[in-house]
N, CA, C and O atoms as CSV, one atom per row, in Angstrom:
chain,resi,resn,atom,element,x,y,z
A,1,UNK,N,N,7.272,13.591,-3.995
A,1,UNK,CA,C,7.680,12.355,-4.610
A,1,UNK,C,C,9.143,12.033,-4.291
A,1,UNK,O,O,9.528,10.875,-4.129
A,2,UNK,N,N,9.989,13.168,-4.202
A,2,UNK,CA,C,11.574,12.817,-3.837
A,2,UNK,C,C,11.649,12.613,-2.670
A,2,UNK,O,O,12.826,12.455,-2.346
A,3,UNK,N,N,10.737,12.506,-1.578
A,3,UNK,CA,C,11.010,12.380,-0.090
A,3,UNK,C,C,10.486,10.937,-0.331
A,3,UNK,O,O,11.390,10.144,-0.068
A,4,UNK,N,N,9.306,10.290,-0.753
A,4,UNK,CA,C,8.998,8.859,-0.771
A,4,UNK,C,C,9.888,8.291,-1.312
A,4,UNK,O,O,10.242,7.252,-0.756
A,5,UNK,N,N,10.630,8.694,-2.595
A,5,UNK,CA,C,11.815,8.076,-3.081
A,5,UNK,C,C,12.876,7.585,-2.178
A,5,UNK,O,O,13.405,6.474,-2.149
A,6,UNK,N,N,13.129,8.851,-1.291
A,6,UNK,CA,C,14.246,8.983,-0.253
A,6,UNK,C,C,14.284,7.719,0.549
A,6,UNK,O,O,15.171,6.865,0.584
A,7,UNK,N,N,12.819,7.788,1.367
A,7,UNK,CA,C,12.283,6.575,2.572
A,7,UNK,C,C,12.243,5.265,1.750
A,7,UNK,O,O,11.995,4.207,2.328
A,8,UNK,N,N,12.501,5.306,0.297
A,8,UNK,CA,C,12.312,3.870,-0.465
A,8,UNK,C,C,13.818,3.442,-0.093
A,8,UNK,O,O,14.407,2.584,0.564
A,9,UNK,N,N,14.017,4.265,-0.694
A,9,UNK,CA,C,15.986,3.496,-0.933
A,9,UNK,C,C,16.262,3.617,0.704
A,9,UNK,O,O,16.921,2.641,1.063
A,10,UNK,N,N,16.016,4.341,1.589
A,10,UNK,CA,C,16.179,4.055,2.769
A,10,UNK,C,C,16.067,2.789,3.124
A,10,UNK,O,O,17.011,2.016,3.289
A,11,UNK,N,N,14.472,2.451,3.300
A,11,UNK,CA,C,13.858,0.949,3.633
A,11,UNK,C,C,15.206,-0.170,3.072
A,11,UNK,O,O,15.912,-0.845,3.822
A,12,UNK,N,N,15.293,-0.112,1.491
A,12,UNK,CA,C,15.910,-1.040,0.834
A,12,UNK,C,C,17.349,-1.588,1.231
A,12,UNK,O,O,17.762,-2.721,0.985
A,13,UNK,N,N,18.262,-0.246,2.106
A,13,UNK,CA,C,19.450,-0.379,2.165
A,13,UNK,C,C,19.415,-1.100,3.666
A,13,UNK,O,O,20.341,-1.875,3.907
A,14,UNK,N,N,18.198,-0.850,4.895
A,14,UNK,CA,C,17.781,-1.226,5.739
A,14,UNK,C,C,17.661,-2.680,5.677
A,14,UNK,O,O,18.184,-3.245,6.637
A,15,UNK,N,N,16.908,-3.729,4.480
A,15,UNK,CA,C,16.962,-4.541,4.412
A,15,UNK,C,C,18.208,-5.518,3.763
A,15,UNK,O,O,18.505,-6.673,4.068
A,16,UNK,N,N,18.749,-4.710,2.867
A,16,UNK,CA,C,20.335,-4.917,2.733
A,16,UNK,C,C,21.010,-5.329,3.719
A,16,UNK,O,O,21.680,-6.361,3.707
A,17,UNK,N,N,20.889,-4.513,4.720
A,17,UNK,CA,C,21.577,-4.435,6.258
A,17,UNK,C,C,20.934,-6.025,6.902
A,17,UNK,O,O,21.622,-7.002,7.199
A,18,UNK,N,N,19.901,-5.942,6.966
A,18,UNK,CA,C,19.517,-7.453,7.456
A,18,UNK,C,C,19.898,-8.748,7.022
A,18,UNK,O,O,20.194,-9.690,7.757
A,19,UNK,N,N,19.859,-8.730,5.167
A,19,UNK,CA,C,20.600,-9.421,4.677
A,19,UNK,C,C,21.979,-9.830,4.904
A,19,UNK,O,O,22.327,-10.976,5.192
A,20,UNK,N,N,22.676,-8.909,4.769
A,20,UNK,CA,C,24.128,-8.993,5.444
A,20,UNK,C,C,23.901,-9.783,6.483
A,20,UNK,O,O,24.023,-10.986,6.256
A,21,UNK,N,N,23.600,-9.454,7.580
A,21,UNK,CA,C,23.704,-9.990,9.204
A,21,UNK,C,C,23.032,-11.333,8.577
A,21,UNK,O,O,23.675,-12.339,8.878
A,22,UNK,N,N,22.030,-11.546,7.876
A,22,UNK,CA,C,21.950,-13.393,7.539
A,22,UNK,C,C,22.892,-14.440,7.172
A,22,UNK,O,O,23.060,-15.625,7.459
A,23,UNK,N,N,23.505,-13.469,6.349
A,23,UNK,CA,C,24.501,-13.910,5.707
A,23,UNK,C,C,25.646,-14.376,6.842
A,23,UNK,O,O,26.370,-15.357,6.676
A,24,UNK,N,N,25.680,-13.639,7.846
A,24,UNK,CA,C,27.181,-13.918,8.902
A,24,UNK,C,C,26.292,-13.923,9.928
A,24,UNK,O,O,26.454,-12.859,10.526
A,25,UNK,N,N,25.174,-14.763,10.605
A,25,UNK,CA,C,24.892,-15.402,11.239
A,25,UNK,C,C,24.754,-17.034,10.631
A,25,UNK,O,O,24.751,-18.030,11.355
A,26,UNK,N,N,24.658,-17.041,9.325
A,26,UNK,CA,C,24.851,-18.608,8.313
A,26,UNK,C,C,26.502,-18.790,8.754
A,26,UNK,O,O,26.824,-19.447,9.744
A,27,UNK,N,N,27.512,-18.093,7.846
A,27,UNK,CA,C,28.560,-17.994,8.805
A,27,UNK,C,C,28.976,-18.036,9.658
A,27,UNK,O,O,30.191,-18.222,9.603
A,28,UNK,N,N,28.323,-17.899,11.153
A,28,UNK,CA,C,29.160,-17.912,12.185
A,28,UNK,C,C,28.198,-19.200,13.119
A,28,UNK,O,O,28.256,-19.327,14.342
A,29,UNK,N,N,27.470,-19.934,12.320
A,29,UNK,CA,C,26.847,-20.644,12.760
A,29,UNK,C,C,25.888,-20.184,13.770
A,29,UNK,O,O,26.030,-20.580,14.927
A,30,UNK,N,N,25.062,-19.505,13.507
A,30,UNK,CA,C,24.114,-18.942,14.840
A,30,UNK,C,C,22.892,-20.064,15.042
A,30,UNK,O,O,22.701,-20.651,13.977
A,31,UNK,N,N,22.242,-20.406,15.832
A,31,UNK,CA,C,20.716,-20.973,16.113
A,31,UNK,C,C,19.992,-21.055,14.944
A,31,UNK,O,O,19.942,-20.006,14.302
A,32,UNK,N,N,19.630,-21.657,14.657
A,32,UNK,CA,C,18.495,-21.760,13.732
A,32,UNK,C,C,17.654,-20.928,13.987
A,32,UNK,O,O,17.248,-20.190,13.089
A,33,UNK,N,N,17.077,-20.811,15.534
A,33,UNK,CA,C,16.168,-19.574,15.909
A,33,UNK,C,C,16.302,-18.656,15.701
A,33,UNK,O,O,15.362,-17.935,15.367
A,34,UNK,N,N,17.668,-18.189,15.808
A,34,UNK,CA,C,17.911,-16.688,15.327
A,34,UNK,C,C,17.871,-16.528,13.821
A,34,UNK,O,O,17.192,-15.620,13.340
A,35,UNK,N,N,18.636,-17.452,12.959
A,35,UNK,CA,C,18.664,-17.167,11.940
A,35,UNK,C,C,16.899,-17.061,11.211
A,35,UNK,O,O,16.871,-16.389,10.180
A,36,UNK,N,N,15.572,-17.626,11.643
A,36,UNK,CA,C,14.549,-18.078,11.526
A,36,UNK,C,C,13.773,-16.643,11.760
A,36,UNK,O,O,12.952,-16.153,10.985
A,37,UNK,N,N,14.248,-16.055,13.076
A,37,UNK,CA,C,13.322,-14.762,13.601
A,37,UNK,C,C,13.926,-13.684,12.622
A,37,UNK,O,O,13.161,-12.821,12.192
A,38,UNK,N,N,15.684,-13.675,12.121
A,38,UNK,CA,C,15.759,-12.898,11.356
A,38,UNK,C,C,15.562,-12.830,9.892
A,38,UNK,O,O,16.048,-11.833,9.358
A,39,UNK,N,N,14.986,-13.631,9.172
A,39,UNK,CA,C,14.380,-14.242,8.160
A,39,UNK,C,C,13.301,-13.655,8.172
A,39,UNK,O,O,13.240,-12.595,7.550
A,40,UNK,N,N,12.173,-14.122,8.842
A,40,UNK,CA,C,10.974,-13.919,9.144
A,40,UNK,C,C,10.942,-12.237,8.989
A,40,UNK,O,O,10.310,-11.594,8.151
A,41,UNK,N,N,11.973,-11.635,10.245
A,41,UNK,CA,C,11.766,-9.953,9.798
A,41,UNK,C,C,11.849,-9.383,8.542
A,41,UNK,O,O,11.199,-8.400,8.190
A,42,UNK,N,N,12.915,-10.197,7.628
A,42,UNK,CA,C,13.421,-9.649,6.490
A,42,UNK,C,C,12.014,-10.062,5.290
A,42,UNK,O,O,11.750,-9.316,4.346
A,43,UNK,N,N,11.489,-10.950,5.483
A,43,UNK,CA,C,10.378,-11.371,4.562
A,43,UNK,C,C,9.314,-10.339,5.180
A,43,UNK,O,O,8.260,-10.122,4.583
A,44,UNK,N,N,9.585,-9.785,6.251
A,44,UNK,CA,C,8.144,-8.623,6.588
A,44,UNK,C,C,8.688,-7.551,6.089
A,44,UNK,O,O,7.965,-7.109,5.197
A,45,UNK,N,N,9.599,-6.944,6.245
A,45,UNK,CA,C,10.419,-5.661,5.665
A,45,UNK,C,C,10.071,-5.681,4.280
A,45,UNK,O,O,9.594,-4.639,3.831
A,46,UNK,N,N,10.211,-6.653,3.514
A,46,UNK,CA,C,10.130,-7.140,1.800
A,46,UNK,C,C,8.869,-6.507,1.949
A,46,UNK,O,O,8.474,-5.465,1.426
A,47,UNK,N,N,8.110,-7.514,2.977
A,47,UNK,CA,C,6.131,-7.243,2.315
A,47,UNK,C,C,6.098,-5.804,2.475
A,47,UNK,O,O,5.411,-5.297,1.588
A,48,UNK,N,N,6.534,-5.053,3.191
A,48,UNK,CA,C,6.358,-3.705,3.757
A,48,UNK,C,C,6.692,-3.048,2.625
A,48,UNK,O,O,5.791,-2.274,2.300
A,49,UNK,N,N,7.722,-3.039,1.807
A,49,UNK,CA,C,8.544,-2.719,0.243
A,49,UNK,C,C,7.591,-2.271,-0.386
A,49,UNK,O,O,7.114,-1.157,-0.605
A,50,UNK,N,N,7.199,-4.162,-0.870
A,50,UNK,CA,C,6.210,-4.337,-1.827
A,50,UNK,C,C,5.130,-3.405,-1.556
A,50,UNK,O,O,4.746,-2.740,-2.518
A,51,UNK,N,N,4.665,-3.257,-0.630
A,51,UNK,CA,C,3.090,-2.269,-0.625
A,51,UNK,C,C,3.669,-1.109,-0.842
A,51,UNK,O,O,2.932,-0.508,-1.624
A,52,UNK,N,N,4.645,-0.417,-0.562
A,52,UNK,CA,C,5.377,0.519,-0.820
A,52,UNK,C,C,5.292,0.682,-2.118
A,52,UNK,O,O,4.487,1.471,-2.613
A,53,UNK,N,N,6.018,0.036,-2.739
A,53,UNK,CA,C,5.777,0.053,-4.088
A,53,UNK,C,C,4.423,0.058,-5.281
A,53,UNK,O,O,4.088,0.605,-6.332
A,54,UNK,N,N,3.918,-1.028,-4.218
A,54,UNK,CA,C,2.048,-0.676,-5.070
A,54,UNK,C,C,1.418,0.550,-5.083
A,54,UNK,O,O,0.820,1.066,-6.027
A,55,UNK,N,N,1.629,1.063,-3.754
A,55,UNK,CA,C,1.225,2.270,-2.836
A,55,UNK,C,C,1.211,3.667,-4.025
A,55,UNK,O,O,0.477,4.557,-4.454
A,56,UNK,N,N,2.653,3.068,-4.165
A,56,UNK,CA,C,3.363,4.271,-5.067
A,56,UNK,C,C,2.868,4.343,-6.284
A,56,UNK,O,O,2.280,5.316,-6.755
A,57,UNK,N,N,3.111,3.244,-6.859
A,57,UNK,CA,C,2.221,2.729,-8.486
A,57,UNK,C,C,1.308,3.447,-8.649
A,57,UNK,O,O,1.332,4.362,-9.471
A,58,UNK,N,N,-0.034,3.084,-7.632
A,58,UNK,CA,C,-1.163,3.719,-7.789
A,58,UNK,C,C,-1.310,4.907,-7.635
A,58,UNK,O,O,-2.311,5.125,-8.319
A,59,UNK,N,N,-0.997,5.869,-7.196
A,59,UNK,CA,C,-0.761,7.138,-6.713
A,59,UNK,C,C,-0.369,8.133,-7.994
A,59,UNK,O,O,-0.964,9.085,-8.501
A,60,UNK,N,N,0.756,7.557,-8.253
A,60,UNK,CA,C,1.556,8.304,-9.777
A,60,UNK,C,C,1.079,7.711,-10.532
A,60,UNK,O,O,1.480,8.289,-11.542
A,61,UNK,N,N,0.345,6.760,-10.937
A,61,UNK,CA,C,0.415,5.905,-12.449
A,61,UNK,C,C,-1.082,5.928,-12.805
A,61,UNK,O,O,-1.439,6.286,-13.927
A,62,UNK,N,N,-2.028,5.520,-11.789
A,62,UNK,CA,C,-3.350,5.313,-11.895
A,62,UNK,C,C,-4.330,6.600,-11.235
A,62,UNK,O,O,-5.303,7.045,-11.844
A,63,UNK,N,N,-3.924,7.062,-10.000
A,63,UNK,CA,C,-4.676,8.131,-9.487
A,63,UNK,C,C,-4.687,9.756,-10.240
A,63,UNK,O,O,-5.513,10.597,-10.594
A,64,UNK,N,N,-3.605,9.614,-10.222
A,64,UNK,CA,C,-3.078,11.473,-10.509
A,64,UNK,C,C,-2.662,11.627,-11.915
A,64,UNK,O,O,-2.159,12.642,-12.398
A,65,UNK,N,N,-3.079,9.838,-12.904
A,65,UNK,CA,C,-3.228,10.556,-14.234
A,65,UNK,C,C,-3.662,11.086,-15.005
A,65,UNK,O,O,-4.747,10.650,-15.390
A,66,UNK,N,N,-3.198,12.120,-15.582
A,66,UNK,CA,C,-4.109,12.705,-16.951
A,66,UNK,C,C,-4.448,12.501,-18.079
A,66,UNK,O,O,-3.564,12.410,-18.930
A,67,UNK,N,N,-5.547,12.390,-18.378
A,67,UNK,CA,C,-6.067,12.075,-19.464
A,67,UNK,C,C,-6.260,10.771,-19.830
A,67,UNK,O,O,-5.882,10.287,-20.897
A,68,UNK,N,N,-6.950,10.090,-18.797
A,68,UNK,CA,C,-6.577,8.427,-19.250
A,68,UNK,C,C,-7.816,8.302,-18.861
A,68,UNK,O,O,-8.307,9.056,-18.022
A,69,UNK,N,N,-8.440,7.369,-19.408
A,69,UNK,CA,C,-9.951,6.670,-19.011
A,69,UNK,C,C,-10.211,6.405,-17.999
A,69,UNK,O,O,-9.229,6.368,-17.257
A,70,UNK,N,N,-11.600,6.062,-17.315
A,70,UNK,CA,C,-11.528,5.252,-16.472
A,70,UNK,C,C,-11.245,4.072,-16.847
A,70,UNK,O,O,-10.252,3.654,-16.252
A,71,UNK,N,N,-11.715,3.287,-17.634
A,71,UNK,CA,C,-11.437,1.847,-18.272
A,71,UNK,C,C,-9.772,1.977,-18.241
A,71,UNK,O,O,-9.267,1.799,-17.133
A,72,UNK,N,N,-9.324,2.124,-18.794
A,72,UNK,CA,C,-7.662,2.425,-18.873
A,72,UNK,C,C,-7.123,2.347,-17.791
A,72,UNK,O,O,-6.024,1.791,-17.784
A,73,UNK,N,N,-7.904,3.076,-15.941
A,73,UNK,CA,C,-6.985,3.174,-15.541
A,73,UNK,C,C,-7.140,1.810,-14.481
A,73,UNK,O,O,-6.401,1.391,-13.590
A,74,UNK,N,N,-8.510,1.314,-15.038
A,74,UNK,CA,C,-9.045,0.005,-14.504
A,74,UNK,C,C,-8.566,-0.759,-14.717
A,74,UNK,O,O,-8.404,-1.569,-13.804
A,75,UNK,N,N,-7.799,-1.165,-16.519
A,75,UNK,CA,C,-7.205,-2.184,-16.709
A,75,UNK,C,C,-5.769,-2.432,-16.091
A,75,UNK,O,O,-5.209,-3.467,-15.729
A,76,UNK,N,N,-5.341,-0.981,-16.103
A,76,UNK,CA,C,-3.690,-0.801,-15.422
A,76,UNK,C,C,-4.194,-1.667,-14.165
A,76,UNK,O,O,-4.018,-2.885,-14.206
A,77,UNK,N,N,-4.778,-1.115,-13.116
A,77,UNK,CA,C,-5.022,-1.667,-11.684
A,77,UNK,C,C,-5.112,-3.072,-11.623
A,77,UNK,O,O,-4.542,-3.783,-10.796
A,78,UNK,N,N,-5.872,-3.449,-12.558
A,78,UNK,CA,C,-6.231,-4.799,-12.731
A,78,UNK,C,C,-4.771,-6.019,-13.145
A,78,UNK,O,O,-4.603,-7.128,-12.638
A,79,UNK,N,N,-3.903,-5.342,-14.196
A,79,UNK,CA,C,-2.724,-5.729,-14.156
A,79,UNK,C,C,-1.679,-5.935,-13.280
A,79,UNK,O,O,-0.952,-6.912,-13.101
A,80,UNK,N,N,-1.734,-4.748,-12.718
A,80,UNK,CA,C,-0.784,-4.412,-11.287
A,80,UNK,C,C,-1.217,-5.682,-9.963
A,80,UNK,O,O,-0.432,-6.385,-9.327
A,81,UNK,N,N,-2.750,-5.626,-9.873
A,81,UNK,CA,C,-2.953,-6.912,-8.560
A,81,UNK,C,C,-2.688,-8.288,-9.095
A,81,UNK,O,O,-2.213,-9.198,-8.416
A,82,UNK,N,N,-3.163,-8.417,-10.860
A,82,UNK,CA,C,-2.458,-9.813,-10.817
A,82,UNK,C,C,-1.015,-9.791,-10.905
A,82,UNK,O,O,-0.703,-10.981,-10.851
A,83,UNK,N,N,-0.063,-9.169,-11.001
A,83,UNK,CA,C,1.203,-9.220,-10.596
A,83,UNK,C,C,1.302,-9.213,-9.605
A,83,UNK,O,O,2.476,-9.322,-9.251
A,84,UNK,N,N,0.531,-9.124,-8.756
A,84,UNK,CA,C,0.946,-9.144,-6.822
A,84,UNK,C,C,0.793,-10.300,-6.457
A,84,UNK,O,O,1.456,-10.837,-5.569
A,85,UNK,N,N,-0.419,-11.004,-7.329
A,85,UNK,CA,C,-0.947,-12.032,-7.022
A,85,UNK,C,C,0.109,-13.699,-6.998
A,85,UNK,O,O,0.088,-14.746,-6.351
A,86,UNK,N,N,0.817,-13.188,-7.957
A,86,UNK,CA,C,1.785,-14.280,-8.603
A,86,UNK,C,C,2.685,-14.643,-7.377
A,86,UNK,O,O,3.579,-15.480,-7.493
């Protein structure tokens, strides 16, 4: 679990990093194209996160818990996708 943690905050500071460079390509006036392709990466990096994060959810919260229903761990799941959904 502390190594997925690790590759999380990794990813995150990774997209930090992209952010930045948006930020001072808005600044330095770059192409629209560029600023557009690097956008585009940063909204895929995000989606990549996000499943990351579901990934994770389910794993620790719903799979490998103890003592919880099935119904219980149905309704959790069921909560979790309509929050994705939004």
């Amino acid at each position: 679990m502390k190594e997925r943690r690790k590759e999380t905050l990794i990813h995150i500071k990774r997209i930090q990093g992209q952010i930045d460079t948006l930020v001072k390509y808005i600044e330095q006036g770059k192409p629209c194209l560029d600023v557009a392709m690097l956008t585009t990466s940063i909204a895929k990096s995000f989606d990549t996160l996000r499943f990351r994060t579901l990934e994770g959810f389910i794993i620790n919260h719903i799979l490998e818990e103890k003592g919880v229903s099935k119904e219980k761990r149905i309704k959790k799941l069921n909560s979790l996708i309509s929050l994705y959904k939004k």
